[in-house]
Every structure is written in structure tokens, then in C-alpha cells.
C-alpha positions in Angstrom: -14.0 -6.4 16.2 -17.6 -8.2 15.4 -17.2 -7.8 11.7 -14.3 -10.0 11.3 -11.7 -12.1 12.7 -8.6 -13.1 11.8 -7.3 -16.5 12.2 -3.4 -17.5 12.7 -3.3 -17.0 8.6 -3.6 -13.6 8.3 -5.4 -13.8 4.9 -8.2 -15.3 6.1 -11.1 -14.0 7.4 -14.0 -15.8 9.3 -17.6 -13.4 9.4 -19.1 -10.3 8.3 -22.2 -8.2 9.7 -25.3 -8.9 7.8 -26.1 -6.2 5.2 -22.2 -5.9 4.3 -21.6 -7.3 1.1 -18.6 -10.0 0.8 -17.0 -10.3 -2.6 -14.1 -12.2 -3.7 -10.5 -9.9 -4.3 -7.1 -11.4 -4.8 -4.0 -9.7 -3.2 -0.5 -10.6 -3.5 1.4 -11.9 -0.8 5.8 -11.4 -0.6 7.2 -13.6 2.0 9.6 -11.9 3.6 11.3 -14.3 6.3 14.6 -14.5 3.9 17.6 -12.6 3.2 17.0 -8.9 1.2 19.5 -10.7 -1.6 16.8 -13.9 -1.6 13.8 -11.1 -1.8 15.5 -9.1 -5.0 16.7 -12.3 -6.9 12.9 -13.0 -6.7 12.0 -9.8 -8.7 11.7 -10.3 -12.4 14.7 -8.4 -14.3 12.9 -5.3 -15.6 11.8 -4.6 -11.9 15.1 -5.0 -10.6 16.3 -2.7 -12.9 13.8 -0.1 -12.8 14.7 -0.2 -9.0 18.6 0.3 -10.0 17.5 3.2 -12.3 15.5 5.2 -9.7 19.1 4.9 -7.4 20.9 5.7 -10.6 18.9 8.9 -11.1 19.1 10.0 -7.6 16.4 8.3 -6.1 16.7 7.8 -2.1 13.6 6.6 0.2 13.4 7.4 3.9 10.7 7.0 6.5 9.1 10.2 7.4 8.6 11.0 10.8 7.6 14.4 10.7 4.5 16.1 12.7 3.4 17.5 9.3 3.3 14.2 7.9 -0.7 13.6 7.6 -0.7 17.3 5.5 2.1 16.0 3.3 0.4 12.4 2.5 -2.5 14.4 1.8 -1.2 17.2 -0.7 1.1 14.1 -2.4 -2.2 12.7 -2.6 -4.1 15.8 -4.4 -1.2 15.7 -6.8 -1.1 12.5 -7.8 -5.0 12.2 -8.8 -5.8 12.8 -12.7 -7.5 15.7 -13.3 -11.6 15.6 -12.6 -10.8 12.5 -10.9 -13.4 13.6 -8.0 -16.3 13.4 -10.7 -15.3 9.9 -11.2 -15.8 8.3 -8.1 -14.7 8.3 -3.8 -12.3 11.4 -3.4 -10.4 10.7 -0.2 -10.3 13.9 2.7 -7.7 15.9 4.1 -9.2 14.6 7.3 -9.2 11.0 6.1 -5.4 10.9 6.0 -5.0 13.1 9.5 -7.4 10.5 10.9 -5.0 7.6 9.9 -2.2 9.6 11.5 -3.9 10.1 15.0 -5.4 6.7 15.2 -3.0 4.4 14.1 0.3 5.5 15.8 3.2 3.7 15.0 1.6 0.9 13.0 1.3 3.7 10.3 4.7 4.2 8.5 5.4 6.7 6.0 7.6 6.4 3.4 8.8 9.3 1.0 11.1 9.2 -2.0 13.5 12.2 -2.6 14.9 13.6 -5.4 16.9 16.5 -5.0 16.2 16.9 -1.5 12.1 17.2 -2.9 9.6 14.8 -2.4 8.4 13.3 -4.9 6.1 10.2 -3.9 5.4 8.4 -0.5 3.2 5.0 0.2 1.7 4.5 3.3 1.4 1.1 5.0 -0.1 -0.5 8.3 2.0 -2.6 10.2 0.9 -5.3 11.9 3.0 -8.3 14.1 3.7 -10.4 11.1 2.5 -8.6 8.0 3.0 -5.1 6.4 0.7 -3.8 4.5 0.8 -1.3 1.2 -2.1 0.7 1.7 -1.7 4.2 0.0 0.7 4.9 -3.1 0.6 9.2 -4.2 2.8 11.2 -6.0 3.8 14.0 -8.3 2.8 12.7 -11.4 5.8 14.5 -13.1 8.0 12.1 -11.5 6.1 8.8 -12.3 8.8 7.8 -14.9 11.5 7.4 -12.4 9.9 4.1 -10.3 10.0 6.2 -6.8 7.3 3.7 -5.6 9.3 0.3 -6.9 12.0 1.7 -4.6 10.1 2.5 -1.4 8.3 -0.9 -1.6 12.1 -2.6 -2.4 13.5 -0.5 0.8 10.4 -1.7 2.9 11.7 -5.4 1.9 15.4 -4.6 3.0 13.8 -3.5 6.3 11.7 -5.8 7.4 13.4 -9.1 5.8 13.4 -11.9 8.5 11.5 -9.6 11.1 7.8 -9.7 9.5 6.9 -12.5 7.7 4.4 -11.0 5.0 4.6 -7.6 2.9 0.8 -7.5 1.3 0.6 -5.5 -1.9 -3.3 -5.0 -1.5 -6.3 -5.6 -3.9 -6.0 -4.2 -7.2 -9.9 -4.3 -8.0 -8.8 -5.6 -11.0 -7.0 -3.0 -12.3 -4.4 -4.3 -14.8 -2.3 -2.1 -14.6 -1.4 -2.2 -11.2 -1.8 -5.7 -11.3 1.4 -6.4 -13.4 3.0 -3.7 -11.2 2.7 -6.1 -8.3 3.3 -9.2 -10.4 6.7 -7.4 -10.8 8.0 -8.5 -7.5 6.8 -12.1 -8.1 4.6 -12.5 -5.2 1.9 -15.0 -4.3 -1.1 -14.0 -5.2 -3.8 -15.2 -2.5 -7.5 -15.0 -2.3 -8.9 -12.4 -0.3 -12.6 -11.6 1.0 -13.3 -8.2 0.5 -16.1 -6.7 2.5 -18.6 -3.7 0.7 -21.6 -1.2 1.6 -22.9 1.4 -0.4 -21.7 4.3 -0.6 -23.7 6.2 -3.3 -25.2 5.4 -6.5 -21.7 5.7 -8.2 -19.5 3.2 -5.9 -19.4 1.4 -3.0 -16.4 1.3 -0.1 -14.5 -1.4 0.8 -12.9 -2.5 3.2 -10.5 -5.4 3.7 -9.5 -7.7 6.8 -6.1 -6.0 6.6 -7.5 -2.5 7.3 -9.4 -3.3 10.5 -7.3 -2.0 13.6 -9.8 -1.5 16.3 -13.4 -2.4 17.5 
């Protein structure tokens, strides 16, 4: 693509198109070339075992392969936004998430957690050759308390250990919160150009080297 390039780091990035804004992000990076024992003994405590609590209380995680699959990201999507969220800011589409679907393929993988044979949260993420990537996190807010999206990203690690190098957990445009969320799985947290145009008066969109897939 012209509007950027990625070098053999993947968290680099080398240009932008002129009128794109660049501004600086951070993301945080877990290095995934060990063992999935190495990767949990990295965790801090209290994520480990809010991880052993969502198993506990009948927590399981499985990839979701299904042709509805862009109509259930979406609707766990609607559900998991707080209510007059769309007055606030960028509302994402039903067609933004069918869009994904079509055009990605199998670098998009879909996780869903399960309780009681109902969905109760998935995360999408884009996979690359060496890195992963946590794009999307939505859910039934009812369910928050049990840590379904701790578990996904913790069965994404027990995957992928020693076949992808990286697992990015995405910007967090500084939201604290989900911030020490990440911080949780003690990753490194790396520098990241973030690339903007606006949108409307209220917000702009971003987008960031890891989300660029085709010219």
C-alpha cells in the first residue's frame, strides 16, 4: 500500500500520505515464541486468576466458524455499547463488521466465549505471518464480571505460542482503563504511529499500521 510500509519490525512504520495526520500511540506487544506455561507465569497473579475464575464458572472459548458469524460480531457488538453511546462519538455498521468478514478471509479469526451453551462475548483479531492482532472486544454487558475476554485472549496465547511471534493488544487512546487491562498480561509496551483524518467535527478515524491488509 502507498500509505505505509512495514519494515521486518512489524511495529514500525515508514510514510504516510500528505493530509493524514500522524500521532504518536503506544500498544502493547506479548511475545509469544515460548511455551503457553512461560506466557501465563508472565501474567500478574490477579489476571491469572481471573482467567482460572472464568473456567471455574463455566467459561469455555472456541473459534467461531460459522457463516452467520459477521451478524453475530455485530449484534455482540450492539450489546456491548453503553446506552446513547452513538451520540457520543463513531458508531460502527452492521456492514462494517460483514465487510471485515468478506475481505479479510482467514486472517480474521473469531473468537466467542460460552457460557451455558450462550454466547456471551467474542474478540476479533487479524492475523498476520508473525503477529496477531486484538482488534474488536464486544459483549453482553451482563456478563462483564466473569473475565470472558481475559480467557479468549489467554486461549489465543495457548494457540499460537511458538507459531507467531507477536500477540498485539492494540492502542488504547489512552484509555485507563483498558490500559491496566492489557498491563495485566505484562506485555511490552512499544511505540506506535497512529495515522488520523477527520471524520466530523466530533472525532476523527484512525487507523493503524496493523489494520492495513490490502492496497
Amino acid at each position: 500500500a502507498d500509505m505505509l510500509l512495514i519494515h521486518n519490525n512489524p511495529l514500525q512504520s515508514a510514510t504516510y500520505q500528505e493530509g493524514i495526520l500522524k500521532e504518536d500511540n503506544e500498544t502493547h506487544i506479548l511475545e509469544l515464541e515460548g511455551t503457553p506455561e512461560k506466557i501465563w507465569n508472565c501474567y500478574t497473579s490477579r489476571k491469572r486468576n481471573d482467567i482460572r475464575r472464568a473456567l471455574k464458572k463455566g467459561v469455555t472459548v472456541e473459534l467461531y466458524e460459522e457463516e452467520e458469524a459477521a451478524g453475530l460480531a455485530w449484534k455482540l457488538y450492539e450489546e456491548s455499547l453503553p446506552k446513547n453511546s452513538a451520540k457520543k462519538g463513531m458508531k460502527y455498521s452492521r456492514s462494517y463488521f460483514q465487510h471485515a468478514f468478506s475481505e479479510l478471509g482467514s486472517a480474521l479469526e473469531f473468537y466467542v466465549a460460552c457460557k451455558n451453551k450462550q454466547i456471551i462475548a467474542g474478540s476479533l483479531f487479524y492475523r498476520g505471518k508473525n503477529i496477531i492482532h486484538y482488534a474488536f472486544a464486544m459483549g453482553k454487558r451482563a456478563y462483564y464480571h466473569l473475565n470472558a475476554h481475559s480467557l479468549i485472549i489467554w486461549k489465543i496465547c495457548q494457540s499460537y505460542a511458538g507459531q507467531i511471534r507477536y500477540l498485539d493488544l492494540g492502542a488504547s487512546q489512552q484509555q485507563r482503563s483498558l490500559i491496566r487491562f492489557k498491563e495485566a498480561f505484562r506485555p511490552q509496551s512499544v511505540k506506535l504511529p497512529c495515522y488520523a483524518f477527520p471524520l466530523n467535527k466530533k472525532g476523527k478515524a484512525y487507523l493503524t499500521l496493523h489494520q492495513i491488509r490490502k492496497n
